[in-house]
OpenMM code with the backbone's topology and positions (N, CA, C; nanometers):
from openmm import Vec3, app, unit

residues = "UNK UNK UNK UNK UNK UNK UNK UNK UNK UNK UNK UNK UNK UNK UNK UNK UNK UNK UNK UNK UNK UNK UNK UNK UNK UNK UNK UNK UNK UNK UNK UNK UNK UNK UNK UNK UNK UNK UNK UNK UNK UNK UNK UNK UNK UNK UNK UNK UNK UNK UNK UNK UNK UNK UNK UNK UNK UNK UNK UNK UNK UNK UNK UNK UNK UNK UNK UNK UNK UNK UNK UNK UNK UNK UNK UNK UNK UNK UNK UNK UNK UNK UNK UNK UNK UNK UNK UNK UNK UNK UNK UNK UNK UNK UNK UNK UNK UNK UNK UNK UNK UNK UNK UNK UNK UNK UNK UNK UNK UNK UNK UNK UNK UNK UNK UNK UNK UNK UNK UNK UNK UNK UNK UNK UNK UNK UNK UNK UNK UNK UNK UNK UNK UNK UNK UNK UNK UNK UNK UNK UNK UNK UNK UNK UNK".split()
positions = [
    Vec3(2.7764, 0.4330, -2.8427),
    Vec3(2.7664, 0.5107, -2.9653),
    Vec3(2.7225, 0.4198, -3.0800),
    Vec3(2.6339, 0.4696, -3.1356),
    Vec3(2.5648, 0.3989, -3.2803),
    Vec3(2.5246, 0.2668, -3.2654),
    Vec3(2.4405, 0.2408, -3.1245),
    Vec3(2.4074, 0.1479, -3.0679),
    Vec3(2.3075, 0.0570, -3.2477),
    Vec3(2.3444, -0.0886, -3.2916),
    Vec3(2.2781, -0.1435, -3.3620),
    Vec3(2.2980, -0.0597, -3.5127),
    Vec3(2.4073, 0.0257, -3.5394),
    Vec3(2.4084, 0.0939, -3.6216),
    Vec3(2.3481, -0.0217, -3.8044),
    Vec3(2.4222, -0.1307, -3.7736),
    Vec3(2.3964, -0.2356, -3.8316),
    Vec3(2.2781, -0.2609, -3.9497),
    Vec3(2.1690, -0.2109, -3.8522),
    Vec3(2.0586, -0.2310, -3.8732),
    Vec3(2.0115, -0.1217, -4.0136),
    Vec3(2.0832, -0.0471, -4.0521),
    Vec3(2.0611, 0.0729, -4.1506),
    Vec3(2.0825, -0.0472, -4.2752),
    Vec3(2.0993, -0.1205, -4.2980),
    Vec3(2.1383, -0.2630, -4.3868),
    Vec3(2.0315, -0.3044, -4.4081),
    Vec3(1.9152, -0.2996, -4.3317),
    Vec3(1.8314, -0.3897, -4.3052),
    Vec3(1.7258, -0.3955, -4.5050),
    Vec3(1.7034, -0.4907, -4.5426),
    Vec3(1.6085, -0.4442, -4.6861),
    Vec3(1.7491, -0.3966, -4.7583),
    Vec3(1.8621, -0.4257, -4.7511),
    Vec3(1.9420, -0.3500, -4.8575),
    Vec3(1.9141, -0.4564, -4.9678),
    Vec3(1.9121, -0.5678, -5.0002),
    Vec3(1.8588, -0.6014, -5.0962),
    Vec3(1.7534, -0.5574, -5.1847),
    Vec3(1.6456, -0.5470, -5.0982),
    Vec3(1.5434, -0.5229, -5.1972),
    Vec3(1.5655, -0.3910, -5.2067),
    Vec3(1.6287, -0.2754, -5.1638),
    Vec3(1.6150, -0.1283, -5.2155),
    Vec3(1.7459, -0.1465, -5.3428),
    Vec3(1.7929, -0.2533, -5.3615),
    Vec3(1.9199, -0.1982, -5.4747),
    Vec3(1.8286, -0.2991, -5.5736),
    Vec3(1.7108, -0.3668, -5.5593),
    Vec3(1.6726, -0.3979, -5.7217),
    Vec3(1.5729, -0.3260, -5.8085),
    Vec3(1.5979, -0.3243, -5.9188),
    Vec3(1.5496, -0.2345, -6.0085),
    Vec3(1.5579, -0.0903, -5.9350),
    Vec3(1.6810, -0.0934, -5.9959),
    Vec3(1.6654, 0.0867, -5.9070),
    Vec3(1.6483, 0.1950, -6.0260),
    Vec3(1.5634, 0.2236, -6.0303),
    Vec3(1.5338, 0.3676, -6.1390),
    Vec3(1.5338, 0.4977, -6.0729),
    Vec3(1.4878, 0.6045, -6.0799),
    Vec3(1.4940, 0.7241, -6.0549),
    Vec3(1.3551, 0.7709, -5.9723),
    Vec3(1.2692, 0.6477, -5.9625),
    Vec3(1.1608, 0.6672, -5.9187),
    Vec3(1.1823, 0.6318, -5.7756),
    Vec3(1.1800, 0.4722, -5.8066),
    Vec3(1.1991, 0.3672, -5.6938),
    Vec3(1.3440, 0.4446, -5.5777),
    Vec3(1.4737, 0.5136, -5.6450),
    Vec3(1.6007, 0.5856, -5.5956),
    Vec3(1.5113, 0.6825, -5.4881),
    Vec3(1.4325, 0.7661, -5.5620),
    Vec3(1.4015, 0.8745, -5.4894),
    Vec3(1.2740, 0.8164, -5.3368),
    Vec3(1.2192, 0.7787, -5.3657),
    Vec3(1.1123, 0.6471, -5.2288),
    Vec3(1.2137, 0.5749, -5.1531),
    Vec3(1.3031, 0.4813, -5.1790),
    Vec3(1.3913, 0.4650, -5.1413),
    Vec3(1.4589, 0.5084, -5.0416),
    Vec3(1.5465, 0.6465, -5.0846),
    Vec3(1.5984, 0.7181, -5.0167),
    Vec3(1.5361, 0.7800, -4.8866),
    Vec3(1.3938, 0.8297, -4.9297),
    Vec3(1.3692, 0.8882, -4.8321),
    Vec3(1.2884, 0.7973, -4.7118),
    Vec3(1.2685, 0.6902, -4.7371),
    Vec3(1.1936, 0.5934, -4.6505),
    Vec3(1.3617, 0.5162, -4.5443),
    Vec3(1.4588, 0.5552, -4.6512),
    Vec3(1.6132, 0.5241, -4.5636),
    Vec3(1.6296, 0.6153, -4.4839),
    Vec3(1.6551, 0.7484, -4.4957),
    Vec3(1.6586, 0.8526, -4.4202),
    Vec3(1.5445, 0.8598, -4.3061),
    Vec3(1.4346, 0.8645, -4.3153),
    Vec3(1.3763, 0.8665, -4.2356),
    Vec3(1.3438, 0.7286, -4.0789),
    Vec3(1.4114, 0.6356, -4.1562),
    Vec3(1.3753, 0.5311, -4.0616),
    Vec3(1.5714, 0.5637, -3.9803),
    Vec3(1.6333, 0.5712, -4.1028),
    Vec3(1.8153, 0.5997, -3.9901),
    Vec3(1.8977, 0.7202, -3.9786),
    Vec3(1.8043, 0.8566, -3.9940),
    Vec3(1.8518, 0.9611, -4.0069),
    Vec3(1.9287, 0.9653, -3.8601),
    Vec3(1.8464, 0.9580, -3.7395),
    Vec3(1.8969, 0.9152, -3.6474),
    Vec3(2.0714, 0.8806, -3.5857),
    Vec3(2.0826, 0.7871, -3.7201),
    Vec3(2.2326, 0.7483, -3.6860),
    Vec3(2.3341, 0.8395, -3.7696),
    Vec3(2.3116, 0.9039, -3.8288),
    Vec3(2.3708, 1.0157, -3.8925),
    Vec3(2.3724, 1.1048, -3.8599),
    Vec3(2.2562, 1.1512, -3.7704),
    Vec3(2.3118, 1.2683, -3.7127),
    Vec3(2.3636, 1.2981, -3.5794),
    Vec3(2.3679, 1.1418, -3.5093),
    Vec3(2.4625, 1.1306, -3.3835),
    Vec3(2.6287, 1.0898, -3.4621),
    Vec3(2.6421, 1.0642, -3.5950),
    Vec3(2.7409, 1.0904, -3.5732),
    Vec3(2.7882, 1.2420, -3.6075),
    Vec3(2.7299, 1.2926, -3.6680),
    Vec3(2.7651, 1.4634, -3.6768),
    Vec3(2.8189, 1.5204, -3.5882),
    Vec3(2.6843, 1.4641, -3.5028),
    Vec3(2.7201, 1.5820, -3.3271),
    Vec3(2.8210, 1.5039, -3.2859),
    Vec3(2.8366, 1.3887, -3.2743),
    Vec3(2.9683, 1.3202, -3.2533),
    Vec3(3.1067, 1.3760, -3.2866),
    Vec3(3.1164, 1.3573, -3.3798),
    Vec3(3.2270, 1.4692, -3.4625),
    Vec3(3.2408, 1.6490, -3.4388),
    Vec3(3.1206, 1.6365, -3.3878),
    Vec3(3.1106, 1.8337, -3.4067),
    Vec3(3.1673, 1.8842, -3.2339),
    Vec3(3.1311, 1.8132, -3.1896),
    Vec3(3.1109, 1.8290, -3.0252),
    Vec3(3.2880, 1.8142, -3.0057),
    Vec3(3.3541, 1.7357, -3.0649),
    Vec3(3.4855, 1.7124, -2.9827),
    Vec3(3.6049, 1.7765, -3.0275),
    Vec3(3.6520, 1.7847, -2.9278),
    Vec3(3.8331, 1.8960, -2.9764),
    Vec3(3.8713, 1.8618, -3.0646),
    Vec3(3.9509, 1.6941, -3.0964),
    Vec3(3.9839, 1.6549, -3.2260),
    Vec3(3.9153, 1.5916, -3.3062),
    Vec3(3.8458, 1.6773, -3.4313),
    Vec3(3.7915, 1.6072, -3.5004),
    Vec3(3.7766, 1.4847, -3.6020),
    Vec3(3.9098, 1.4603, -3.6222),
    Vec3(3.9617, 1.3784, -3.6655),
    Vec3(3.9660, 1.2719, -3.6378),
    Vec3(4.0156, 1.2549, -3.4964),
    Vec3(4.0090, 1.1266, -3.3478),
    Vec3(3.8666, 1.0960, -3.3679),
    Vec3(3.7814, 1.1640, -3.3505),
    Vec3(3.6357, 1.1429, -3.3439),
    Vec3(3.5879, 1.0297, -3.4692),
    Vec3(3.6105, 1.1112, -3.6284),
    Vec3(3.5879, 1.0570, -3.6819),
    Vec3(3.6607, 0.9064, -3.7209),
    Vec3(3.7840, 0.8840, -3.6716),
    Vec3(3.8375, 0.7507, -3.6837),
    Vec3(3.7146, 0.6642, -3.5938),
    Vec3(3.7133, 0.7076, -3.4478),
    Vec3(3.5984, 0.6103, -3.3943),
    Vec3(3.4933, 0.6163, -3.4242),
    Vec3(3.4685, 0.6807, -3.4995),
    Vec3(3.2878, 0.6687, -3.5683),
    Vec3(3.2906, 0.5735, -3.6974),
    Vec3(3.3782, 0.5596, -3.7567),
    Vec3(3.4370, 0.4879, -3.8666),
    Vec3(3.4568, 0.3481, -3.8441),
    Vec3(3.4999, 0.3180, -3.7165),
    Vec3(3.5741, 0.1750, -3.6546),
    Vec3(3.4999, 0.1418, -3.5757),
    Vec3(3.3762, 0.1713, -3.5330),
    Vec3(3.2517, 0.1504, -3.4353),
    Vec3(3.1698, 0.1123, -3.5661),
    Vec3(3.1287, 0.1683, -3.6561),
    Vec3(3.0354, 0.1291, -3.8130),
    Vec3(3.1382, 0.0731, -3.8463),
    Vec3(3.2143, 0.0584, -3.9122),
    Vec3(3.2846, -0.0688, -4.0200),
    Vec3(3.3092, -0.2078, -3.9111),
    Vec3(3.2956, -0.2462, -3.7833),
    Vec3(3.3117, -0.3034, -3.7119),
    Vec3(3.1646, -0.3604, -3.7123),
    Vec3(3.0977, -0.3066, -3.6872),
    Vec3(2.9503, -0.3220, -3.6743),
    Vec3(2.8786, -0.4002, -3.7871),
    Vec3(2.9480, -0.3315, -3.9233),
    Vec3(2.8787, -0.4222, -4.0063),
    Vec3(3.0040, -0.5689, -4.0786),
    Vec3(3.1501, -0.5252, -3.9960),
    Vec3(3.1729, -0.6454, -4.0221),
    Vec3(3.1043, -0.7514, -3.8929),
    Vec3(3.0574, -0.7850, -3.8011),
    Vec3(3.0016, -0.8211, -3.7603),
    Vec3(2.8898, -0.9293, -3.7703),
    Vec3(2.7993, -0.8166, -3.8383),
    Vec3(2.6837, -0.8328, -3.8654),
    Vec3(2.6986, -0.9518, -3.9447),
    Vec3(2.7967, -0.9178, -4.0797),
    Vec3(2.7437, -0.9781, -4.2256),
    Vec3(2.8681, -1.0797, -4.2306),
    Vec3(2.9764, -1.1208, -4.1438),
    Vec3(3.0523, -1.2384, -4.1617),
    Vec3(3.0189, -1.3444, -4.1315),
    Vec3(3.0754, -1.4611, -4.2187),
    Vec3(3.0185, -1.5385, -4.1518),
    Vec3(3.1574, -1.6506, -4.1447),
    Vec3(3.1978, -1.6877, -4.0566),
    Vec3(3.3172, -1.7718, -4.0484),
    Vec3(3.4687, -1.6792, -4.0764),
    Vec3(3.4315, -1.5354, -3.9629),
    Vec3(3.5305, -1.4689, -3.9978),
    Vec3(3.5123, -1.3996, -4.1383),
    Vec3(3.4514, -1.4189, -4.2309),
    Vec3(3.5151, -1.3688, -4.3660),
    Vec3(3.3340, -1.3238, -4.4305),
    Vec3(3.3239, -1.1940, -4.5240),
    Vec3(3.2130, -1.1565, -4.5772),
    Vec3(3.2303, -1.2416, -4.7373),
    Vec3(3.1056, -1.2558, -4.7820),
    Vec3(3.0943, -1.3411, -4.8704),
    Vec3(3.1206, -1.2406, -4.9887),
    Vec3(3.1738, -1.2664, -5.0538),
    Vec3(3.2025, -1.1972, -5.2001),
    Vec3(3.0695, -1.1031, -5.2844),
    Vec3(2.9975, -1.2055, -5.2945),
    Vec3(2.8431, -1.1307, -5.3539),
    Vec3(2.7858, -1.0639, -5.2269),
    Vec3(2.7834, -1.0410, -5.0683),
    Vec3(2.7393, -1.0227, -4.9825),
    Vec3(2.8330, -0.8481, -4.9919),
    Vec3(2.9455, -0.8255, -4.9835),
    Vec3(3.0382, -0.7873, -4.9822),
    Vec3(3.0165, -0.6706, -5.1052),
    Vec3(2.9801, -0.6843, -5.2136),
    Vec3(2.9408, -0.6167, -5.3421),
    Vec3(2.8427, -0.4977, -5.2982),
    Vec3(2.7668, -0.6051, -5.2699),
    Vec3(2.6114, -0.5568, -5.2083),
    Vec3(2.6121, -0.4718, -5.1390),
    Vec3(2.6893, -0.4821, -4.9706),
    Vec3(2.7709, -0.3699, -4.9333),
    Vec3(2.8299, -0.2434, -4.9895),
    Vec3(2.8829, -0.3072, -5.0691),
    Vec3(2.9537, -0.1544, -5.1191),
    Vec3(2.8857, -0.0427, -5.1834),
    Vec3(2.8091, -0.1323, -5.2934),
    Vec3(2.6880, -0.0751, -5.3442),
    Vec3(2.5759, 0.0263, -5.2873),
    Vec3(2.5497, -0.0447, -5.1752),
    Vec3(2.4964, 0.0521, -5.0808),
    Vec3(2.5800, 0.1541, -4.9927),
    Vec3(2.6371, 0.1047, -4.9549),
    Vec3(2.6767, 0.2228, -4.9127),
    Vec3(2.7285, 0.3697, -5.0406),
    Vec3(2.7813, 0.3176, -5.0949),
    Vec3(2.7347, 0.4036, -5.2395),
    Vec3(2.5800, 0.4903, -5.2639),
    Vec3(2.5197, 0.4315, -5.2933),
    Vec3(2.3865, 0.4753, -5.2931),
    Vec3(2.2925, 0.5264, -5.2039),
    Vec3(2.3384, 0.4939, -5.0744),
    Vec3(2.2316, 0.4943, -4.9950),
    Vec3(2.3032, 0.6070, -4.8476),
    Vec3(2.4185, 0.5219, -4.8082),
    Vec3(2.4766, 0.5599, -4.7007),
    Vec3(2.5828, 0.6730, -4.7267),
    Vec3(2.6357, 0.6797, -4.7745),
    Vec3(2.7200, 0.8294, -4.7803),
    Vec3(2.6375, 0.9477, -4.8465),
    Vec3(2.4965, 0.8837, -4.9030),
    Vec3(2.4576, 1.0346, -4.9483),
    Vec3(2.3848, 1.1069, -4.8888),
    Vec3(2.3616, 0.9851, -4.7090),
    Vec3(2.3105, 1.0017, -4.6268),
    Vec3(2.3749, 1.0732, -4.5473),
    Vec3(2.4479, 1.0358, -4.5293),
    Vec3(2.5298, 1.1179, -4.4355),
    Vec3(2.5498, 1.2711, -4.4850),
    Vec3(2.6014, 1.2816, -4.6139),
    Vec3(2.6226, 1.4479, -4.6810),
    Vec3(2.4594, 1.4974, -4.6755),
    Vec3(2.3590, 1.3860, -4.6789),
    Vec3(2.2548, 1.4753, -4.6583),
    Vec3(2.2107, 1.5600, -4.5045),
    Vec3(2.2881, 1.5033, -4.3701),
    Vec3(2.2734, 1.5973, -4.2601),
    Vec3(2.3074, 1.7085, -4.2996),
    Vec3(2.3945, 1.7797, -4.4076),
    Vec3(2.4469, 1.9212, -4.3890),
    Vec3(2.5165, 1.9656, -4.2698),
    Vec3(2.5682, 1.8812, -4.1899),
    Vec3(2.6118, 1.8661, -4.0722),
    Vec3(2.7385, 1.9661, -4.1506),
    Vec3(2.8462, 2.0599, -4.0939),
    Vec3(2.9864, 2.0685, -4.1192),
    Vec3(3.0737, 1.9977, -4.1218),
    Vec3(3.0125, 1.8208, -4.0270),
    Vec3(3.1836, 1.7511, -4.0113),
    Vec3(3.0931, 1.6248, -4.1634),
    Vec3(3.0324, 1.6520, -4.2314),
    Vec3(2.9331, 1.5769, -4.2866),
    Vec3(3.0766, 1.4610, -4.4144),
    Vec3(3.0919, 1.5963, -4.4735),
    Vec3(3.2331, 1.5677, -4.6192),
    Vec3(3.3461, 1.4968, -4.5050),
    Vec3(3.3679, 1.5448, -4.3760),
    Vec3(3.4652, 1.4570, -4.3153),
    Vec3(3.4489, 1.3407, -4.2708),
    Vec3(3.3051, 1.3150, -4.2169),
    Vec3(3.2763, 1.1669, -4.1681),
    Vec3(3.2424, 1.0955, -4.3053),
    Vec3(3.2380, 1.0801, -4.3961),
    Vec3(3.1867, 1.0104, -4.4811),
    Vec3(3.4026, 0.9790, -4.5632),
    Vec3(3.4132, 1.0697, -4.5911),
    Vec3(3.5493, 1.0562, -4.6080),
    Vec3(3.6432, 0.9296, -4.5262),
    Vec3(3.6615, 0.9818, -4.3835),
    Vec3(3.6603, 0.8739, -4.2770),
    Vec3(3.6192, 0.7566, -4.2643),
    Vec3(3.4778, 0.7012, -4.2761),
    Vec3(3.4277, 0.5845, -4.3289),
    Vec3(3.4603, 0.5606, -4.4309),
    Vec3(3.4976, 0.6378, -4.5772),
    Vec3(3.5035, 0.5423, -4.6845),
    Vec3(3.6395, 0.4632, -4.6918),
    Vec3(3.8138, 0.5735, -4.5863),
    Vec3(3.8896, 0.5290, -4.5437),
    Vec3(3.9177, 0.4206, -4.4592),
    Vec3(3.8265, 0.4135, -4.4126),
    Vec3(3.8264, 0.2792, -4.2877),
    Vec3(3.7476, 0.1453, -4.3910),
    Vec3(3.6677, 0.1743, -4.4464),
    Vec3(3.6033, 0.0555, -4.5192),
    Vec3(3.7058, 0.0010, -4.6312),
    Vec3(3.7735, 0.1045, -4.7256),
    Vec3(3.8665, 0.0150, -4.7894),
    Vec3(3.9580, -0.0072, -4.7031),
    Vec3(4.0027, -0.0467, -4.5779),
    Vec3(4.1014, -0.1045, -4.5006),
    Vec3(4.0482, -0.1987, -4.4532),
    Vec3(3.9126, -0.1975, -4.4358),
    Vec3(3.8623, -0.3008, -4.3516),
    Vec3(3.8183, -0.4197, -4.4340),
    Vec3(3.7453, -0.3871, -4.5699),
    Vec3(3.6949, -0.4828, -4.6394),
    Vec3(3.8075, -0.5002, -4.7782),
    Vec3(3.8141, -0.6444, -4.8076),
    Vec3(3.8461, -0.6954, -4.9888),
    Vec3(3.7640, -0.6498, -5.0550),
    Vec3(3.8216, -0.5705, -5.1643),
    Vec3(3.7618, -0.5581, -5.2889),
    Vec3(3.6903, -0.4468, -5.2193),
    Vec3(3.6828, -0.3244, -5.1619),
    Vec3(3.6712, -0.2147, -5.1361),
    Vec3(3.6821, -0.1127, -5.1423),
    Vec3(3.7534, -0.0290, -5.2876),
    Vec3(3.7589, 0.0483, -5.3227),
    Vec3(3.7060, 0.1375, -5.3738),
    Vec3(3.6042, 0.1755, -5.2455),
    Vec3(3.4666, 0.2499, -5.3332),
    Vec3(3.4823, 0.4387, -5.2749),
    Vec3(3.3825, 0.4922, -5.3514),
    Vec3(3.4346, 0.6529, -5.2764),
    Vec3(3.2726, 0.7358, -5.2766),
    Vec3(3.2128, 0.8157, -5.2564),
    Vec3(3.1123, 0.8709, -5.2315),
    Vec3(3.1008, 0.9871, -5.2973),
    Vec3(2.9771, 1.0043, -5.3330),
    Vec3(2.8930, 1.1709, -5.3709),
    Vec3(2.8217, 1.1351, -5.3148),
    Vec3(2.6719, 1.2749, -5.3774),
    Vec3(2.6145, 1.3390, -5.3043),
    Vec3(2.4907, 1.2876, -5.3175),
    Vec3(2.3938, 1.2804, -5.2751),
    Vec3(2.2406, 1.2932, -5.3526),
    Vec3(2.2118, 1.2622, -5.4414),
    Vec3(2.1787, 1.4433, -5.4852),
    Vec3(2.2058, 1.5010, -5.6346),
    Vec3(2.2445, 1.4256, -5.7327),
    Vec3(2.3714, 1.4237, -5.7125),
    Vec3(2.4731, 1.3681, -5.8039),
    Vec3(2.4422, 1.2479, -5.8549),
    Vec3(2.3773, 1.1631, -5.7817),
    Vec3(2.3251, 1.0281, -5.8091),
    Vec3(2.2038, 1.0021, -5.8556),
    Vec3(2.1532, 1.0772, -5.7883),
    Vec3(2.0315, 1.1025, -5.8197),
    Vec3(1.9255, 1.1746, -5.9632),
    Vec3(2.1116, 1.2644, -6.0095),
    Vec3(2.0402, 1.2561, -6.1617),
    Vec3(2.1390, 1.2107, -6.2936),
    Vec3(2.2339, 1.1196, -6.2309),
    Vec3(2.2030, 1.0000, -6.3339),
    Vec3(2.1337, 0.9001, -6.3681),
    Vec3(2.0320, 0.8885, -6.3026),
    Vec3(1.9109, 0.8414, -6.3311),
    Vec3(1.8201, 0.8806, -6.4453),
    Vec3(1.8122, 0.7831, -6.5432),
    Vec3(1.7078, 0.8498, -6.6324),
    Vec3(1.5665, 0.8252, -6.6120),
    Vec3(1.5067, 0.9092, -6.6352),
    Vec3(1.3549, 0.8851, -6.6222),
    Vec3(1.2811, 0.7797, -6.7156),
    Vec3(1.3299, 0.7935, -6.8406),
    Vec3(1.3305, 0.7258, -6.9490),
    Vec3(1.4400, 0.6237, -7.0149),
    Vec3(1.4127, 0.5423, -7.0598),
    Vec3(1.4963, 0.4891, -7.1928),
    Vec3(1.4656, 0.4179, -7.2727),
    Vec3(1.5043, 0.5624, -7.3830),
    Vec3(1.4445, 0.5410, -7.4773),
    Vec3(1.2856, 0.5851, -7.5351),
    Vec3(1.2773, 0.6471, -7.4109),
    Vec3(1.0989, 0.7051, -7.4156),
    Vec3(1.0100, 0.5776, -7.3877),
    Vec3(1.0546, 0.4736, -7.3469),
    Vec3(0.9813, 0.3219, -7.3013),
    Vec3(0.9465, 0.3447, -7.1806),
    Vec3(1.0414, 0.3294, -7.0884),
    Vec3(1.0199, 0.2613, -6.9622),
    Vec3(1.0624, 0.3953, -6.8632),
] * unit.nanometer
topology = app.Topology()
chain = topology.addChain("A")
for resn in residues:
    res = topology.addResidue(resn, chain)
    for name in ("N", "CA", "C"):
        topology.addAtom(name, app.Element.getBySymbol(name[0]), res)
């Protein structure tokens, strides 16, 4: 299950600089389209089984495992490495997930954001939608830029 899930990380640097409302919206959809994939095996993951709940703990502890993995290094994620993380998944990855429209969609993302503040320091992050993010973005500021 969520073989290399990891890899949805990949460029998270360069998609969180200068992020405007332009660059957010390209972004997003060049994310979705390259790891929609892993979002929506976990849906059916979650959707398919008696307890949904059970499901979503191991979809949660298979990804937060995965990317502790990935990004430790001597046992431990680096503080600025770690930010970066969170950030994205903020931006990128839970609005991914609410974007399957899947039914177990608000529960798996919930689930992951539970397992990530257990799993990571300094983790206290929580998720919306898209939308939601998507238009606090100003187009402008200031009528400049």
């Amino acid at each position: 299950m969520l073989n290399h899930v990891e890899t949805i990380f990949d460029g998270m640097v360069d998609m969180m600089k200068k992020l405007k409302k332009p660059s957010y919206k390209k972004n997003m959809e060049s994310f979705r389209e390259k790891n929609d994939h892993f979002f929506q095996e976990m849906a059916q993951y979650v959707v398919e089984r008696e307890n949904r709940e059970e499901a979503v703990r191991e979809v949660a502890e298979v990804f937060t495992s995965a990317v502790e993995e990935n990004f430790s290094v001597r046992g431990r994620i680096r503080p600025r490495t770690q930010a970066d993380l969170n950030f994205f998944m903020i931006y990128y990855v839970f609005p991914a997930i609410l974007l399957t429209e899947s039914e177990a969609a608000d529960l798996i993302a919930s689930g992951i954001r539970d397992t990530w503040r257990k799993k990571f320091k300094d983790s206290n992050i929580d998720y919306t939608d898209y939308d939601r993010l998507y238009n606090t973005f100003r187009d402008k500021i200031l009528g400049i830029f």
